[in-house]
N, C-alpha and C positions, 0 to 999 in steps of 0.2 A: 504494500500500500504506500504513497506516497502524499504527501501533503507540503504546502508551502505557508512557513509564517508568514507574519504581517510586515518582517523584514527581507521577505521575497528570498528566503533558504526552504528549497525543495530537504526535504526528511522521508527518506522512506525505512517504514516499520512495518512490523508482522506482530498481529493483535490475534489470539487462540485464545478462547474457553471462557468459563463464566466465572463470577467469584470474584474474592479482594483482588486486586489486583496488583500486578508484581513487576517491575520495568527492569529489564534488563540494560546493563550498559558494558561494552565492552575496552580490552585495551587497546592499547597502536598499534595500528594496522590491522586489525581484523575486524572482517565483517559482521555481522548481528549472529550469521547461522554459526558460528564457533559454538552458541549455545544450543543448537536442536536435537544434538545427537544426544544429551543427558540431560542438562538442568530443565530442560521445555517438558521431554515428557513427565518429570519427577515431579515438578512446579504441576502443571496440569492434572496428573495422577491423584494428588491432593487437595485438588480443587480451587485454586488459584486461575486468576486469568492471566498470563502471561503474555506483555508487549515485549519486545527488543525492537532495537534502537540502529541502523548503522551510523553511527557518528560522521558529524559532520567531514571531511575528508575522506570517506570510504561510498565512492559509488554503490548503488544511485542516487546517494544524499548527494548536493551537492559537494566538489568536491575543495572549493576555500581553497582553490590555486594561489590565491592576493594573500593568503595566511590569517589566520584569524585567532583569538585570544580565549582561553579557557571560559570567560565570562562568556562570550556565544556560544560555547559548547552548553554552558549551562541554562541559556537562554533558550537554545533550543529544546534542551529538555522540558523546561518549564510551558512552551507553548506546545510539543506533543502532549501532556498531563492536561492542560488544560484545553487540547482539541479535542482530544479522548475524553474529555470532563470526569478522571479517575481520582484525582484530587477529595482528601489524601490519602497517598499511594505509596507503598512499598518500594524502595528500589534496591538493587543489587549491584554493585560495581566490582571492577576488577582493574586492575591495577591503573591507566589511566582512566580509568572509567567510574573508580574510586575516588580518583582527585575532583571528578566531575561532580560525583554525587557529595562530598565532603564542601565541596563549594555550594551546592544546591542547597544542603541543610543549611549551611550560613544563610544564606541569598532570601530563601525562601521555603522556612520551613513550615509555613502552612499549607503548602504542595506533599509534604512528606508525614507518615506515620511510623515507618522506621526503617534503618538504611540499615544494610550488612556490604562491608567494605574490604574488600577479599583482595589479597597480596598490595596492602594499604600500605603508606608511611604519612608524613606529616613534614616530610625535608627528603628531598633526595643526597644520598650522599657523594664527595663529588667526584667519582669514576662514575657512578651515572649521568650525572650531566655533562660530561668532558664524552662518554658512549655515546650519549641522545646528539650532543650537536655536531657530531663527529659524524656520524650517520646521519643527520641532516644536511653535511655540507654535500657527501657521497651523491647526495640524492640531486641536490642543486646542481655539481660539476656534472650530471648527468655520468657518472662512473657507475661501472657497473662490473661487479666483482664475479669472478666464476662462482656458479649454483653452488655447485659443491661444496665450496668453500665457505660460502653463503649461511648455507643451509646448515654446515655444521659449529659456525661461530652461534647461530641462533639456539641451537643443541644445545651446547656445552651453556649459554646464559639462561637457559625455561627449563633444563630437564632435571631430574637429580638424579644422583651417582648411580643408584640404583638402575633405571631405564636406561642411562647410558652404557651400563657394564656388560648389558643383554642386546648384542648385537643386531640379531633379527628385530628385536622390538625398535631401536634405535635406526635401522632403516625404514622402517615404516614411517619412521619421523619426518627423518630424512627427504624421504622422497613426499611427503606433505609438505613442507615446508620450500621445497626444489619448483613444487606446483605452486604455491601462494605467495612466493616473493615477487609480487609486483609492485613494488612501491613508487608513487606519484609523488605531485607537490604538496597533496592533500596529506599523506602518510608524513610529509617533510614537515608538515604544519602541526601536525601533532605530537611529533617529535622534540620538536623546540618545547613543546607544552608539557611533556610527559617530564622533565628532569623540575621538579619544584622548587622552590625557595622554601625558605623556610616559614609555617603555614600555624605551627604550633602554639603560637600566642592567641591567634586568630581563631583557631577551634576551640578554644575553652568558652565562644561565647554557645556553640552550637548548642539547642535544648533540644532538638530530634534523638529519640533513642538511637542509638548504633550501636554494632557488632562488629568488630575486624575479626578476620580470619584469614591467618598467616600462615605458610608454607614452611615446612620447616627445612626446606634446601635450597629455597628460594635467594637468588644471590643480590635480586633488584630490590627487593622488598624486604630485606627479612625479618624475621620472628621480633627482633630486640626494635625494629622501627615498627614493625606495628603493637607490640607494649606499648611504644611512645605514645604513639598515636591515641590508642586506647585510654591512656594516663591522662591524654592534654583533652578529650573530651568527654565532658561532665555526666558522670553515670555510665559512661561506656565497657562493655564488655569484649574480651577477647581472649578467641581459642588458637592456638597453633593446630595443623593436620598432619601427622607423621607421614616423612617416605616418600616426599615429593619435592618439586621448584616452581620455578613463577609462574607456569601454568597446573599447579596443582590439579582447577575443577576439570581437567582434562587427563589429568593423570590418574588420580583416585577420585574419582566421579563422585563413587558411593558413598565414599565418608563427607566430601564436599555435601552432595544434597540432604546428607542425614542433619548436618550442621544448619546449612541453609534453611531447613525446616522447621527446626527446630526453634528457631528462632523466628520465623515470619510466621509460624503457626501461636507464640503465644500469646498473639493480639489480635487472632485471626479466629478462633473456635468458634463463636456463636454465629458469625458471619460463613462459615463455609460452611457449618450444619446448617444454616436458612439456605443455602445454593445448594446441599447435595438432592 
């Protein structure tokens, strides 16, 4: 589905099922369907209505070749919430997609009922921002590195030790990753955006419940920044997930959605037994 704000950005999202409803958001560079093969059906199974989001930069959303600033990312979500009239809504983020929704609960948390903020920080540390705009220049000079090589710098920074040890399962990766490295100026724009400043004074005014849930081999995000994270906002709660990296809800799905549930379901009971 596809829609245009009021500031003329095409958004296209995928809206499934009845019930509270749950917004996905995803990190750089990927597109909405990263989540259909687990969290969609899991979320729906439970009676959730699940939207996702492709962020701005990820065709067919517009793709913000001219560059655009975490505040439209957040802008945009605010006006799919309020096209969708799901307000207040559930959201899920993941690692840029967490800074998204961690700026939304500032911005506008009468849009939201409770955020869970998965391979979250509150400051990027700074080999990640020296990665993120290093990879953004790559993209700019129009350089373009062999897949292979690509594919497996991407490896070795999302996967943990474990997936990578098991060679078969690590080509599987492999050749996923060999398929989806198409990055644009749109992926370049979000890039710049993914490495943070430091955000931690800023979120202790957040009053939206949230949850982080961190990775425990995750090398962007890890475990001890999202404690932070967790610390600097007020009431917040956070689980580590053994056995995994920055892409954890893809690696161990099942503990991901048990977590995930867990938590969107304790505000959710009376409202998903009136929808079942």
């Amino acid at each position: 589905m596809l829609m245009t704000t009021e500031y003329g950005v095409r958004l296209s999202y995928h809206d499934r099922g009845d019930g509270p409803a749950v917004l996905l958001l995803t990190g750089t560079g990927a597109p909405s369907s990263v989540w259909d093969l687990h969290q969609v059906p899991a979320l729906r199974a439970a009676g959730f209505r699940v939207i996702s989001l492709d962020n701005r930069g990820i065709p067919p959303s517009d793709e913000g070749a001219d560059g655009f600033t975490v505040g439209d990312l957040v802008a945009d979500v605010a006006a799919l919430i309020g096209h969708l009239g799901v307000a207040p809504c559930r959201v899920v983020g993941t690692s840029m997609g967490a800074y998204v929704a961690q700026e939304l609960a500032l911005a506008r948390p009468d849009l939201l009922e409770a955020v869970v903020l998965m391979a979250a920080c509150g400051r990027s540390s700074l080999v990640q921002r020296v990665l993120a705009q290093g990879e953004a220049e790559l993209i700019e000079r129009g350089t373009e590195l062999p897949a292979g090589y690509a594919a497996a710098v991407r490896a070795l920074h999302n996967l943990s030790p474990a997936t990578l040890a098991d060679d078969d399962l690590t080509a599987d990766w492999l050749d996923l990753f060999t398929a989806t490295e198409k990055w644009g100026p749109g992926v370049r724009a979000q890039l710049l955006l993914s490495a943070l400043p430091d955000r931690l004074g800023a979120y202790r005014a957040i009053e939206v419940p949230c949850h982080v849930v961190s990775f425990e081999h995750d090398l962007v995000a890890p475990p001890a920044a999202g404690r932070e994270l967790a610390a600097a906002i007020p009431g917040a709660t956070h689980r580590t997930i053994p056995g995994c990296g920055h892409f954890g809800y893809l690696e161990h799905p099942d503990a991901v959605n048990r977590e995930l549930l867990g938590f969107l379901r304790a505000g959710s009971g009376a409202r998903l037994e009136e929808s079942a």
